[in-house]
N, C-alpha and C positions, 0 to 999 in steps of 0.2 A: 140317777138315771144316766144311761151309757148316752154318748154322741148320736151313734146310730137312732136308740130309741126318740132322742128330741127333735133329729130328721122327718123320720116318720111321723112322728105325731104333728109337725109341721104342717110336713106333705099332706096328710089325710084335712087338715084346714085347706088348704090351699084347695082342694077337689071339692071340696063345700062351699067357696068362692068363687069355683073355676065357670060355669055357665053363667053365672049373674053379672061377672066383670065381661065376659066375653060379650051378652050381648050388649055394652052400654058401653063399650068402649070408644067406638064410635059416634055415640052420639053427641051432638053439642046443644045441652038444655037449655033453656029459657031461664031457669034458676033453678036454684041446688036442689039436685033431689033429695028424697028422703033417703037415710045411711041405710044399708041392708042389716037384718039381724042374720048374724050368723051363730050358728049352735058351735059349743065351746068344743075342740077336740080333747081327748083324754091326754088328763096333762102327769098320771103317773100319782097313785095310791102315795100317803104322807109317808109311807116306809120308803117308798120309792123317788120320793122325790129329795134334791138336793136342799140344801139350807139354802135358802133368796137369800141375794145381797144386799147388805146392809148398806144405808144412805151414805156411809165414808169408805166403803170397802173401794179402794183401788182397781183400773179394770185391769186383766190382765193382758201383756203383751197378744196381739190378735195377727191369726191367719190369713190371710187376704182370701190365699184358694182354697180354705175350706170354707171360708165367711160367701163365697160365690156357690157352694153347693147348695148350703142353706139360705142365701138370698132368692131361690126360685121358688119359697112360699111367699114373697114380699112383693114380687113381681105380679102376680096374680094382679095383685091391686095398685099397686107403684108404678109397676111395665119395669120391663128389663134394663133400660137407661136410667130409672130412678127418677124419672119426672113427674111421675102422679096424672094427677090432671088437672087439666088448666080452670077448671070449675071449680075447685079446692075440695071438692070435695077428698081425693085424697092428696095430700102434701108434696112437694117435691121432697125427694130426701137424699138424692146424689149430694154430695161433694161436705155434706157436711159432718163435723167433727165426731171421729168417732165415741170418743169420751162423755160426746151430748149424745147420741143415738144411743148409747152404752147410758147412758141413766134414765131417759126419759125409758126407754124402753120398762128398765127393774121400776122406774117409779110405777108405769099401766100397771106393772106384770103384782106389785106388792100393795095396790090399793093407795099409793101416792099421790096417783091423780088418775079420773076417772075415762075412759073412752071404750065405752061398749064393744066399737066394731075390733082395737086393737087386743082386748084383752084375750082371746080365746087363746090367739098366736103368741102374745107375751108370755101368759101361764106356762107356756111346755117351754121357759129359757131360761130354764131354771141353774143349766150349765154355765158357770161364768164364762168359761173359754168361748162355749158356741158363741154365749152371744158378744164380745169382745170378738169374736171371728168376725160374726155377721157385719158388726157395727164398722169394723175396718174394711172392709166388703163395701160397704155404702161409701166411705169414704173419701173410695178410689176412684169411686164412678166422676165422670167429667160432671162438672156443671150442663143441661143441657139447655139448650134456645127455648123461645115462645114458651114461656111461661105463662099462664092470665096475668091480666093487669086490669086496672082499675081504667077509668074514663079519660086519664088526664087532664079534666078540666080545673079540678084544684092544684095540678102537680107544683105553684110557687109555694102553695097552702103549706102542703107536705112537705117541704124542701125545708122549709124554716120549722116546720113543727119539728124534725128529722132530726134539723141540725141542736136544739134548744134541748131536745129529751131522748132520743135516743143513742146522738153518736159516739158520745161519750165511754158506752159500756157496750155496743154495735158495731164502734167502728165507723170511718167517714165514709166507705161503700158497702156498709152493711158484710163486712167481711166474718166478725165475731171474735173472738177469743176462745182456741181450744183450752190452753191452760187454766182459764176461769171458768172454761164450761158454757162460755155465752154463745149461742149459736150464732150460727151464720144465717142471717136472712134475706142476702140478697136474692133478687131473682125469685123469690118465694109467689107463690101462687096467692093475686091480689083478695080473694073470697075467702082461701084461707087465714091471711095473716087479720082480714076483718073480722073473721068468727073467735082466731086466737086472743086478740085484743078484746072483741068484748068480753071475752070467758074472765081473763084476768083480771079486766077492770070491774067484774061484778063478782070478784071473787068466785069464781064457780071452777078455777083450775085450779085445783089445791097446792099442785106444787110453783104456780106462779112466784113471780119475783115481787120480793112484798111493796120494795122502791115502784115497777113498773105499775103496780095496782092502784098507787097511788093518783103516779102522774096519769095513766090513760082514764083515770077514773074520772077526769076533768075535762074531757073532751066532749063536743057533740060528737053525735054522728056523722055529722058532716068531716070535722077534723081529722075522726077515727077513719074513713074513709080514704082523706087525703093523704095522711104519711102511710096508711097502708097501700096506696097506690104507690107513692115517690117509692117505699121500699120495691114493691114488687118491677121498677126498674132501675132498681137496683144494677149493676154487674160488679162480683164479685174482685175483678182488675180493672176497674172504670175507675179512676181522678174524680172524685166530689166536688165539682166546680162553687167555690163560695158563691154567692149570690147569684147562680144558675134562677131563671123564673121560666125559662123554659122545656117543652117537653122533648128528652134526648131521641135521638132518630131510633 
């Protein structure tokens, strides 16, 4: 499948998305709503489509400014900053590594790990380059403000739970590890990092870290709650103050 062709088929997602984000963008729900089903765009006959990348295939050196042509089917649902939304229903995805965007994507796109509303737009990225474009695309984007967050009321809870199981392979401000592939999850939007966390802890993200399945498998809710608040304020150049019990301005 040519460049051109995996644009287009993009774009014709993105115009199947385009009324549904427009009108809810604005609004701030009470709780998460239900995800939209969206009908899959034609992702190119098996003659036509390239080989998917295999789970060690290297990503290839990526475009920044062609990765921003193709980032305006992502935007749809993301927005143009890369924030998502603060209700988690969709993820923030600025600033983070592109070699992590670069695999979680092939893993939606190859049946690795399962998410309804990503797959139609994953299917047509079948391009290593495009999507190694895309993914340095997101990259570049700033971190941006006001993220969700959780209540603050457990944030000592989370700070220790943070420090004891996460930060180790996280990072002590949730920064992440490109070369390991460990995302970055500062700043992360607090409904999502709770929905990601149970997925993993009940096994139901197939490409979960089998270590994190473990530990978050031993949490209440209450717990799981806490460190995904402390994460989501996070900031990606903020000093991890050891024994901080309070909540940063």
């Amino acid at each position: 499948m040519s460049r051109n062709h995996s644009l287009q088929t993009l774009l014709a997602a993105a115009l199947a998305l385009g009324a549904w984000a427009g009108g809810h963008a604005a609004a701030e729900p009470t709780e998460t709503p239900a995800e939209p089903q969206v009908a899959a765009p034609d992702a190119g006959t098996p003659e036509t489509r390239l080989t998917p990348v295999p789970p060690t295939a290297p990503m290839p050196v990526g475009n920044v400014a062609d990765g921003k042509a193709a980032y305006v089917v992502c935007a749809v649902c993301h927005l143009e900053s890369g924030a998502g939304r603060p209700d988690g229903v969709f993820p923030q995805l600025a600033g983070q590594f592109a070699g992590v965007t670069y695999r979680q994507i092939a893993d939606i796109r190859d049946g690795r790990r399962t998410n309804p509303i990503m797959y139609p737009f994953a299917a047509t990225l079948t391009d290593p380059q495009v999507l190694a474009d895309l993914a340095s695309y997101i990259e570049s984007l700033p971190l941006p403000p006001d993220n969700g967050k959780g209540s603050g009321i457990d944030y000592a809870m989370g700070a220790e739970l943070y420090r004891r199981d996460c930060a180790e392979c996280h990072g002590d401000r949730g920064q992440g590890d490109g070369e390991r592939l460990v995302p970055m999850i500062a700043s992360q939007h607090f409904a999502y990092l709770v929905r990601q966390i149970d997925d993993i802890a009940g096994r139901h993200r197939e490409n979960g870290n089998p270590n994190m399945a473990l530990i978050a498998s031993t949490y209440s809710q209450r717990e799981l709650e806490a460190v995904a608040d402390f994460i989501s304020r996070l900031e990606e150049d903020q000093q991890l103050v050891p024994g901080s019990e309070s909540v940063p301005e």
